[in-house]
C-alpha positions in Angstrom: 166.2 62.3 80.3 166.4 61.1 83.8 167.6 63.0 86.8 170.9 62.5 88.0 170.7 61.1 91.5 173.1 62.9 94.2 173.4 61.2 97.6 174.7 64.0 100.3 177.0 62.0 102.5 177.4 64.1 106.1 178.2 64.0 109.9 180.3 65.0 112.2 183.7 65.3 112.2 185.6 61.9 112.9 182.7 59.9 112.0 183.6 57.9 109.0 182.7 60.0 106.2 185.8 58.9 104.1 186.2 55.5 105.2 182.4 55.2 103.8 183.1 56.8 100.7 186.0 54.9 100.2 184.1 51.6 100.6 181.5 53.1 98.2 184.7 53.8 95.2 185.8 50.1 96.0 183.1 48.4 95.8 182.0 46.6 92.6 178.7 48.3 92.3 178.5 48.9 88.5 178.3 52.7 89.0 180.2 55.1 87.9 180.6 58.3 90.6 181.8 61.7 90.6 183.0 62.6 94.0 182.4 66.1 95.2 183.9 67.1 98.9 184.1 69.9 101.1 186.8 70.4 103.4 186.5 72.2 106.9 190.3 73.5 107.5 193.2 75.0 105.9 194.6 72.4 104.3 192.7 69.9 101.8 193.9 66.6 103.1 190.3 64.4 102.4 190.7 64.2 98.5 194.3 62.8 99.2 192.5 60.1 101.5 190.5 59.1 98.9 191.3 55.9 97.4 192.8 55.4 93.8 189.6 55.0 91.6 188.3 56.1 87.9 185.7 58.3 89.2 186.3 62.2 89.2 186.8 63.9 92.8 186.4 67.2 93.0 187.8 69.2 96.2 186.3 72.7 97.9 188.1 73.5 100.9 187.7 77.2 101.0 185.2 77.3 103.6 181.7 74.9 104.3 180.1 73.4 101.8 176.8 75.0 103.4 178.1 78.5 103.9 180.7 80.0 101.7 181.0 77.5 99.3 177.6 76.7 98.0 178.3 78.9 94.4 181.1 77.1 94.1 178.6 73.7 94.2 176.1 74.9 91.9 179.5 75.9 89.5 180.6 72.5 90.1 177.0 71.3 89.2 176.5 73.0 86.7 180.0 72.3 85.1 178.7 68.3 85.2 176.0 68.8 83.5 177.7 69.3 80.4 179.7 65.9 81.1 176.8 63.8 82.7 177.5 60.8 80.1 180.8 60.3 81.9 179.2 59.3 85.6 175.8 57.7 86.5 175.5 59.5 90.3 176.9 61.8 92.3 178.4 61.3 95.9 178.7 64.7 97.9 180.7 64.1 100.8 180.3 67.6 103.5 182.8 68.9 106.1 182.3 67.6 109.7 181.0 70.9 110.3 178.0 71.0 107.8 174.3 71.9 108.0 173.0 69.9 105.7 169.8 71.7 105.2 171.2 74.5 103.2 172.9 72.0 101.1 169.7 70.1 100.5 167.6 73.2 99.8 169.9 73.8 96.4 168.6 70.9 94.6 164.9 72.6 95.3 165.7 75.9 95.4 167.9 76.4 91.9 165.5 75.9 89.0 168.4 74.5 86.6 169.8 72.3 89.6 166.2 70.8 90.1 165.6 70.3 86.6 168.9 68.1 86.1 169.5 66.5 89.5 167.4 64.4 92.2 168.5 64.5 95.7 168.8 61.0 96.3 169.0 61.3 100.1 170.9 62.3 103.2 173.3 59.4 104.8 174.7 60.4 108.2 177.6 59.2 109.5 177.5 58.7 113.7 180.4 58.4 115.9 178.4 56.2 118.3 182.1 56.2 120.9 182.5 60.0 120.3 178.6 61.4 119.3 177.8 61.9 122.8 180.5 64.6 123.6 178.5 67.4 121.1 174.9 66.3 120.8 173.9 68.6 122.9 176.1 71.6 122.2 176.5 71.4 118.4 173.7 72.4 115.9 175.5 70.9 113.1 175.5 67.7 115.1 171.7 68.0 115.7 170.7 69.3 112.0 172.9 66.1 110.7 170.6 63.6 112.6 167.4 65.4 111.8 167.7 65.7 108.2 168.9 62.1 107.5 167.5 59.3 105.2 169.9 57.2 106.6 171.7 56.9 109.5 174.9 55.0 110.3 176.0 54.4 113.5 179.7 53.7 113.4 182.4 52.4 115.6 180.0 50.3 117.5 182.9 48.3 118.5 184.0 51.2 120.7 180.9 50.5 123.4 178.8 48.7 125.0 175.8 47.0 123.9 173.9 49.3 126.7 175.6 52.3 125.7 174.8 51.5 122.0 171.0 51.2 122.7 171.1 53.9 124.8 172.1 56.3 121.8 170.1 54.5 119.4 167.0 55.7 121.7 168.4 59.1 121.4 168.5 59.1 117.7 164.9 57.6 117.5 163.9 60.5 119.8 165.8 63.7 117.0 164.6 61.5 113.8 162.2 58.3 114.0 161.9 58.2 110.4 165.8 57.3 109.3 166.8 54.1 108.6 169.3 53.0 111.4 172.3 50.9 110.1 174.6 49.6 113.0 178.6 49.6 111.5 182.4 49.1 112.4 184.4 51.0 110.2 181.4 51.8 107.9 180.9 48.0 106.6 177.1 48.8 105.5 175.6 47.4 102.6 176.3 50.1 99.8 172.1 49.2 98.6 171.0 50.5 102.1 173.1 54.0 101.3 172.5 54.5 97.5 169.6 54.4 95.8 168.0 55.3 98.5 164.6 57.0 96.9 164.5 60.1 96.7 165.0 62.8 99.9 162.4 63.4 102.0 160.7 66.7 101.3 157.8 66.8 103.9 159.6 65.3 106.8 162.8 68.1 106.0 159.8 70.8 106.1 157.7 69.6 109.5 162.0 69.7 111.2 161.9 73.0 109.3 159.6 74.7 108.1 161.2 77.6 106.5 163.8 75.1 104.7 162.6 76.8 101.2 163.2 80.1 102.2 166.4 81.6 101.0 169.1 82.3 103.8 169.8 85.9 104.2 172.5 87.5 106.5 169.9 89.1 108.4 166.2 88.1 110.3 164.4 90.8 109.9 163.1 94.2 108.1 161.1 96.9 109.0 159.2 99.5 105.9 158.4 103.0 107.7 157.4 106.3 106.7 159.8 108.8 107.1 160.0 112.5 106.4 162.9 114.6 105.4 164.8 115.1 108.9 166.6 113.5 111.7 165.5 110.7 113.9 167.4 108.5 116.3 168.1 104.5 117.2 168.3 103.2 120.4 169.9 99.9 121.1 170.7 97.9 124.2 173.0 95.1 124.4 172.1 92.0 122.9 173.2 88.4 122.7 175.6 88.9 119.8 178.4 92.0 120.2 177.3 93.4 117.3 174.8 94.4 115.4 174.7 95.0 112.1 171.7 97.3 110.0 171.2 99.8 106.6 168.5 101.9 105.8 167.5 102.1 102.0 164.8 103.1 99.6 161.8 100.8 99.4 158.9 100.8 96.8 156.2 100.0 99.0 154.9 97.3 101.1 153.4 94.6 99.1 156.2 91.2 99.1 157.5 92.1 95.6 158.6 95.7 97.3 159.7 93.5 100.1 161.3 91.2 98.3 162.9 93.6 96.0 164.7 95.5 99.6 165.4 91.8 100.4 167.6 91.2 97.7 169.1 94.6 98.0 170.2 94.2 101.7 171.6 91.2 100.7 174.0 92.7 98.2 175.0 95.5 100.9 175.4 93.0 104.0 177.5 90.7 101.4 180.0 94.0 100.2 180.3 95.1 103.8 183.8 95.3 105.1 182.5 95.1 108.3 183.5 98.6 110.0 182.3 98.6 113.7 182.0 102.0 115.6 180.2 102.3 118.4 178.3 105.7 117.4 177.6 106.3 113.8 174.9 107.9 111.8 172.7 105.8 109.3 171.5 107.6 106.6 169.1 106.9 103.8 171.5 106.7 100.9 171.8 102.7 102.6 175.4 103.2 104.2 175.5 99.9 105.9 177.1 100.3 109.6 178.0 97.5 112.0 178.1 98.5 115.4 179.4 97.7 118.4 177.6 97.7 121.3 178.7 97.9 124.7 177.6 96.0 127.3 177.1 99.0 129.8 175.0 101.0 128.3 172.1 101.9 125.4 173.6 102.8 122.3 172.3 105.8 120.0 172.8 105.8 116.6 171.8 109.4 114.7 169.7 108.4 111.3 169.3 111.0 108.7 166.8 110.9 106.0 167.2 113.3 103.2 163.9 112.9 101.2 160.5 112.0 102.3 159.4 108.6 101.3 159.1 104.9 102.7 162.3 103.1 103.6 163.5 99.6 105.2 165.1 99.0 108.4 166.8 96.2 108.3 168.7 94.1 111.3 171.2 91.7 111.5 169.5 90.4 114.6 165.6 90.6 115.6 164.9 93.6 117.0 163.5 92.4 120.2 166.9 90.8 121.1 168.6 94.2 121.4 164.8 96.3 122.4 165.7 98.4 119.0 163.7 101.4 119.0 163.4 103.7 116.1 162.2 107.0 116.9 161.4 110.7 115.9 163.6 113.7 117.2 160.7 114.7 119.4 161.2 111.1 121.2 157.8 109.3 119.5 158.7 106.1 118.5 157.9 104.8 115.1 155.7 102.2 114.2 156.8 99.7 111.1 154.3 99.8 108.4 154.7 96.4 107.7 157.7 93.7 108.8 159.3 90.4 107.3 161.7 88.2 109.1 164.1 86.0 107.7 165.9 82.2 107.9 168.7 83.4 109.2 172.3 82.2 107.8 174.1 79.4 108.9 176.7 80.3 111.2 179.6 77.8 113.2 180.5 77.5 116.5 183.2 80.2 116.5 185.1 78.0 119.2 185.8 75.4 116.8 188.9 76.7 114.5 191.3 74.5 112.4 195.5 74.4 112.3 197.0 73.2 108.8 200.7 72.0 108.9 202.5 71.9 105.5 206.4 71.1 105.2 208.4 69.6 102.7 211.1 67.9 105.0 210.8 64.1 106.0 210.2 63.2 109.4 210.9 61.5 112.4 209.2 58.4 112.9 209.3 58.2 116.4 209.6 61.2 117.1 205.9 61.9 115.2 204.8 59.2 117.4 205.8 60.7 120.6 204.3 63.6 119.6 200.8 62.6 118.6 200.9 60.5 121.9 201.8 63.4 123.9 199.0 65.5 122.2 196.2 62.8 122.5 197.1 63.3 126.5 196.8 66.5 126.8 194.3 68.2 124.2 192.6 64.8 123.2 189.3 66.0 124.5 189.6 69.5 122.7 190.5 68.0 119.2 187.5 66.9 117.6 189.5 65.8 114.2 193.3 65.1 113.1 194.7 63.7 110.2 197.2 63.8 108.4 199.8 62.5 105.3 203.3 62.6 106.5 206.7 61.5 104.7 208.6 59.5 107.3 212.7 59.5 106.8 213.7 56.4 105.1 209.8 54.6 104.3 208.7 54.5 100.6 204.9 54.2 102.0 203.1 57.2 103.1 202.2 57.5 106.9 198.3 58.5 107.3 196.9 59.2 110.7 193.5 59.9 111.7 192.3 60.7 115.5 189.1 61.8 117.2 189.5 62.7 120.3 191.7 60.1 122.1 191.9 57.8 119.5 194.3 57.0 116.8 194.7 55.4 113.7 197.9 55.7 112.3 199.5 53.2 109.5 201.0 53.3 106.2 199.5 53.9 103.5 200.5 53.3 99.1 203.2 54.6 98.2 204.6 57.9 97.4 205.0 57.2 93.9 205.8 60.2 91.4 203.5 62.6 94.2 205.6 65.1 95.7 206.7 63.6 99.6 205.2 66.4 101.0 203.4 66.1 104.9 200.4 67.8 105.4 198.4 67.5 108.9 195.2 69.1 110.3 193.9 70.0 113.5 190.5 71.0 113.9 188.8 71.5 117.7 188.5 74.0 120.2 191.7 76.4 122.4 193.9 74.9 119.2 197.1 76.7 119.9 198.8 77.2 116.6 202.3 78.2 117.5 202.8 75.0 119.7 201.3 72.4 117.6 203.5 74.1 114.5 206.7 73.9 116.6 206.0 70.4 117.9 205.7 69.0 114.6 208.4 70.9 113.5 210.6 69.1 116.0 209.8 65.8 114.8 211.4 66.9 111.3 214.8 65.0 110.5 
């Protein structure tokens, strides 16, 4: 039986992603979908956006599709398997904030997921008014252009042609293999986004080469031989504030014994509440500590070993970024019998934080108005993405806004129907401050 193909729909936030999709659901293609999206917030407000169609959306919006969330995608996955005469394709829309890499690597990594579904390709969705503001300090952003099949330049209304070929250089310059699509509000050919051929393995591995590898919460491990007794870490202050590490049992050194402490670290870093102290003592029955490290001075960590044998080190961080050195009571330092690092886990810009607004009341038309004016002013350039589904006092439509930045789109939208009139808006940018956006809308309430 064929492969189900699964196109992974992605960029940044405010690009288009939902205005694509929706084209995609409208269109008469001949193809029946299932929808799967990942929210980046507090409140899901995307599947809500999503137009009125036959196909079956399914929502995730407890964290990013490429971080917290991906069991809950290979559930999901799996879960359509056992239904996969109901839809020809799948369309997996990401949050704004995605790495897309982690979410390709499940259809190669996952032996069931690989042997049902085909990553169709990766279509990214660029802001070509807004793109220029995080190019250069957004990963995400980066990893988004890079790992496209496709790439769709959006809102090219918004600028000049200059300005348009100017970014369209840039883009050649991160990925020259993509096809480049120019767009206003996402009116591409839906042939040029589906179907698209299959993903590009060999190109995702020469941007990446350990794209494969699993993800781990850590980079790297250390095997040493260690005697009954006490020895002694010494850190100094690294990039990060803290640093996590365990010590545990090991087997040997060969990569199954590596491997093996691998996947044991992983369950220990994963069940770790995350207690920092600044001086603690690691011993070998693998008490994982997370410490804090201050930035005046070398940290010593005590590190008791109850029975002789070989044992793992293994770091959060490289070792080098914090000149970790593991040594003897006597002073001697210790030399790793043999070391591993590893891809280390995706992580966000911890800058960028979201604000969901939920109240049952109507609102005040023009007071709302006033509001998301007054906001646009003077946060525009610190919030990235806004939308929202409001019930205004008195309309029988609902009123859906979306801004990046300093634009807006607001109109409205079907109406409410037999749906509960309930407004639900999200913020989602940097020095958000909740208590003031949550009292300003709660002003415009009638």
């Amino acid at each position: 039986m064929a492969k189900i193909p699964v196109t992974v729909l992605t960029g940044f936030l405010g690009s288009g992603k939902t205005t694509l999709l929706n084209r995609i659901l409208s269109e008469q293609h001949g193809k029946r979908i299932a929808v799967i999206e990942n929210e980046f917030g507090e409140i899901g407000i995307d599947q809500a956006l999503v137009i009125n169609a036959d196909e079956e959306v399914f929502e995730m919006n407890n964290g990013c599709i490429c971080c917290t969330v991906r069991g809950d995608l290979i559930r999901i996955l799996g879960n359509l398997m056992k239904r996969r005469d109901k839809f020809d394709a799948i369309l997996l829309e990401t949050t704004g904030m995605a790495d897309p890499g982690p979410v390709a690597q499940t259809f190669f990594v996952d032996d069931e997921i690989q042997s049902e579904f085909e990553l169709d390709g990766i279509v990214t969705m660029v802001d070509a008014k807004h793109v220029l503001l995080h190019i250069d300090d957004s990963d995400e952003c980066k990893e988004q252009i890079a790992f496209a099949d496709v790439l769709v330049l959006n809102k090219t209304d918004l600028v000049s042609a200059e300005e348009l070929a100017l970014l369209e250089r840039r883009i050649r310059s991160m990925n020259s293999m993509a096809k480049i699509l120019r767009a206003n509000h996402a009116d591409v050919p839906i042939a040029d986004v589906l179907n698209v051929g299959g993903f590009d393995l060999d190109r995702a591995m020469i941007q990446k080469p350990t794209f494969l590898e699993p993800e781990y919460p850590f980079e790297w491990l250390g095997v040493y031989a260690l005697d009954e007794g006490r020895y002694e870490l010494l850190l100094d202050p690294g990039p990060d504030p803290t640093m996590s590490l365990t010590l545990l049992s090991v087997a040997g050194t060969d990569d199954s014994a590596l491997r093996d402490a691998a996947e044991h670290g992983l369950s220990l870093f994963s069940s770790s509440k995350g207690s920092v102290a600044s001086r603690a003592e690691i011993t070998s029955e693998a008490a994982l500590q997370v410490l804090d490290l201050k930035p005046e001075g070398t940290t010593s960590i005590p590190v008791r070993v109850a029975r002789t044998g070989r044992y793992a080190l293994i770091t959060q961080h490289l070792p080098e970024e914090f000149n970790l050195r593991f040594q003897r009571a006597s002073g001697a330092e210790l030399i790793p019998l043999a070391t591993r690092a590893f891809t280390a886990g995706h992580t966000h810009d911890e800058t960028v934080t979201s604000v969901g607004i939920r109240r049952e009341q109507s609102v005040d038309g023009d007071k709302l108005n006033e509001w998301l004016r007054q906001i646009l002013r003077e946060q525009g350039a610190d919030i990235f993405r806004m939308k929202g589904i409001i019930n205004v006092r008195g309309r029988e439509k609902r009123f859906v806004f979306q801004g990046v930045h300093m634009l807006l789109d607001a109109r409205e939208d079907r109406p409410w129907g037999d749906t509960a009139r309930v407004s639900e808006l999200v913020f989602i940018g940097r020095k958000l401050d909740r208590a003031a956006l949550t009292a300003g809308f709660d002003a415009c309430l009638s």
